[in-house]
N, C-alpha and C positions, 0 to 999 in steps of 0.2 A: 550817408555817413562817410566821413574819410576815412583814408586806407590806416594812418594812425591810430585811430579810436578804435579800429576793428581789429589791429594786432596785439593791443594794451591788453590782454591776457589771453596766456596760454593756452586756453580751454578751446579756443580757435585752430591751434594749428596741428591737432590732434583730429583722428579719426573717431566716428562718432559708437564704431565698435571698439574703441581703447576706451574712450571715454564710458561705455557701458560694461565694459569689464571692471574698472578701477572703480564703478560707482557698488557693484557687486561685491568686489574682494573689500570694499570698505564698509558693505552690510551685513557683511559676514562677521568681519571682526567687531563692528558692534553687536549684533548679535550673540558672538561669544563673550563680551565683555559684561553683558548682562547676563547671563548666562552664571557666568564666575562671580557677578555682585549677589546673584540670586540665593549660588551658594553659599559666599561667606555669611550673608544673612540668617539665611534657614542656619548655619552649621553656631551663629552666636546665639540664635534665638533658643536653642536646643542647649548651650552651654547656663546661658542665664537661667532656664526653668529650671535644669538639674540642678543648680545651686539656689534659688529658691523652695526646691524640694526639697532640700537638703536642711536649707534652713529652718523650714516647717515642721519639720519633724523632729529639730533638736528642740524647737518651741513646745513640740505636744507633747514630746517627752520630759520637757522640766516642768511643762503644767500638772502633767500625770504625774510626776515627783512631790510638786508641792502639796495636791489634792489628798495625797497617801502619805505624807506626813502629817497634815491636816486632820484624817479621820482615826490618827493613833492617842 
């Protein structure tokens, strides 16, 4: 290969301990990136059910309304 072809990226003129440190601190912070998806996730999934719980139970309470005016 020529000397050109083998300069045309950076990832050459680095040491192969820098190169395994940056490949580390960059699996890290995906790892915390998922980490913090995981959370917002679980933290809307918990927001949605309480408000379909919520919703359910104005349902069973106007069912149980209409049933009790029903049997007067």
């Amino acid at each position: 290969m020529s000397e050109q072809s083998t300069h045309k990226h950076g990832i050459f003129d680095k040491p192969l301990p820098v190169i395994l440190d940056e490949i580390q601190t960059a699996a890290a912070e995906a790892r915390k990136a998922a980490d913090d998806a995981k959370f917002a996730g679980e933290t809307a999934a918990a927001e949605v059910m309480r408000r379909f719980r919520k919703l359910f139970l104005k349902m069973a309470r106007d069912i149980q309304e209409q049933l009790s005016e029903g049997q007067k």
